[in-house]
N, C-alpha and C positions, 0 to 999 in steps of 0.2 A: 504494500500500500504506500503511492505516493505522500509525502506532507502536502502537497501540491493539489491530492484529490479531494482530501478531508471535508471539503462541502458535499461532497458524493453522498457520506456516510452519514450516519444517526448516529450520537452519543453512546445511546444503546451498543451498537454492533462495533462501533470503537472498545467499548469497556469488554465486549464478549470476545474480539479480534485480540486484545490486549493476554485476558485471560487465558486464550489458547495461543499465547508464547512470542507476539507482534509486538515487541518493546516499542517501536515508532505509535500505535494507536495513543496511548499514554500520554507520551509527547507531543501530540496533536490535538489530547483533549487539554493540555496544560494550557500550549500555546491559545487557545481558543478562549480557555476559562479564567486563567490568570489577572487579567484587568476586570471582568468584572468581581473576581472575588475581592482583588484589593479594592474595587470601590466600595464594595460592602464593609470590609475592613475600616477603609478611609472613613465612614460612616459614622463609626463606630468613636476611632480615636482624634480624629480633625490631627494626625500628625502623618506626615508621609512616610517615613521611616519607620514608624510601630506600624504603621500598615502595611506596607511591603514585608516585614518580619512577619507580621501576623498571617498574610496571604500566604508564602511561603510555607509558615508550619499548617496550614488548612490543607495546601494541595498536597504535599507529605503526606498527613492522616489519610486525606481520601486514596491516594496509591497505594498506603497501607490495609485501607479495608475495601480497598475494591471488589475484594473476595464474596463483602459481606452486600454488594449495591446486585438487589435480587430483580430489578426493573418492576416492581408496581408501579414506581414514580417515574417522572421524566429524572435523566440524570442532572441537571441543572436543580431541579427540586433539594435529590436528596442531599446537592454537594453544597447546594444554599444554605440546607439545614444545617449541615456540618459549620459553615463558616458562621452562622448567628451562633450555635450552642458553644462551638472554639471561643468567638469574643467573650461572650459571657462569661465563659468558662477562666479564660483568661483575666476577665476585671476585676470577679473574683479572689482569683489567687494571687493578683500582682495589682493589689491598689494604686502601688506607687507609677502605674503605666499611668499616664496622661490620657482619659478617656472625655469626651464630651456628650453632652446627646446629641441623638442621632438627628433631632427634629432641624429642618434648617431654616433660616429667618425669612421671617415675610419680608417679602420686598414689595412695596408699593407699587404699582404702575404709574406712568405719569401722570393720569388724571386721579388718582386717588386723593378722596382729601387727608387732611394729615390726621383728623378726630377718626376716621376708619379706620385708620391703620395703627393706632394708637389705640384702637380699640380689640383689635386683631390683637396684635402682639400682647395686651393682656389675656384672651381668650387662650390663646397658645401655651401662653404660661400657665393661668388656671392649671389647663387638662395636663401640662407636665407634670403639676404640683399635685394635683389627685393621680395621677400614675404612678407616683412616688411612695403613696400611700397605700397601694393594695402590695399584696404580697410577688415576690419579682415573676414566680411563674405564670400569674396571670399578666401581669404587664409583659413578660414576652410572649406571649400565648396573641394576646391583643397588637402586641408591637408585629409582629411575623404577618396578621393576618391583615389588619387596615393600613400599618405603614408600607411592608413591603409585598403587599399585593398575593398571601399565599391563597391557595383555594383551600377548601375542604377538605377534599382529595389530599392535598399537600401535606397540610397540619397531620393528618392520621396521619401518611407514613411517616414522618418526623416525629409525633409520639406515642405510635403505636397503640392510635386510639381507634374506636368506630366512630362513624360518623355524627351518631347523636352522643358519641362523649364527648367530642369537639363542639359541636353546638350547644349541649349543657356548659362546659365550662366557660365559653364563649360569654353565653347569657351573665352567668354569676359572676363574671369579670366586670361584663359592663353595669353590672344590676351594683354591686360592690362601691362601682365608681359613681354610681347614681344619686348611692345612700350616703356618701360622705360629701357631695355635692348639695344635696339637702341639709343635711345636718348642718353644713362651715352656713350656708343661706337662708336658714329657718332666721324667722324674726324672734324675737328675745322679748317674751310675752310676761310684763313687768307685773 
């Protein structure tokens, strides 16, 4: 197999080509998937260098468990999963990495007025500041699936759930952030 052909193939039949002893497939899914994983990374840290390290030991693990990518998912799914649970996993264990949120700033368009968008920008905050506040698995549970666009589909194979347990936790995530939006909002009934 060319590097040259790799649009020919599906992720899939790369990872299966790989498996059955084609060291180039591999290399062909790197080349392909390498910048978007550091953007995810980049995401995560707002620093280019802890992102490129981080991309780095993501497509590692993935070559390491290639064994274990059974194709339910599309492969971009499951290696996205790897690269979100990798950061996470990492901010965890190395506070001292310079991480940011992932959320990025509203930019105004030119006709905005400036009470809009001063209005936004506190809204955005709000929802980061109640995000903060449920437990981290739902907030990436919630982060995976409205910020970076996963399906249903997706989330199961990522936590190895069925489909109404992703949608159950789904709910009490946002039901969670609901209750603590009410609460900080309730009037103070003298």
């Amino acid at each position: 197999m060319k590097h040259t052909d790799f649009d020919l193939y599906t992720d899939e039949q790369l990872v299966i080509s790989y498996l059955n002893g084609n060291g180039e497939s591999f290399s062909i899914l790197y080349r392909k998937y390498f910048p978007k994983v550091y953007s995810k990374c980049y995401g995560f840290t707002r620093n280019s260098s802890t992102a490129f390290d981080l991309a780095q030991d993501v497509l590692i693990k993935a070559y390491s468990k290639l064994n274990t990518f059974k194709g339910g998912s599309r492969f971009s799914t499951w290696l996205f999963a790897i690269t979100y649970n990798y950061c996470i996993e990492t901010y965890r264990k190395k506070k001292n990495i310079l991480f940011e949120p992932v959320d990025d700033q509203i930019l105004p368009d030119d006709h905005a007025d400036t009470e809009l968008s001063e209005w936004k920008e506190r809204k955005e905050q709000d929802i980061r500041d109640l995000l903060l506040e449920i437990p981290e698995i739902d907030r990436q549970l919630l982060k995976m699936k409205y910020e970076h666009n996963f399906s249903i589909k997706d989330l199961q194979d990522s936590y190895n759930l069925s489909a109404s347990a992703v949608k159950m936790r789904l709910q009490r995530a946002r039901n969670k952030i609901g209750q603590i939006y009410l609460q900080r909002n309730m009037p103070v009934s003298a």
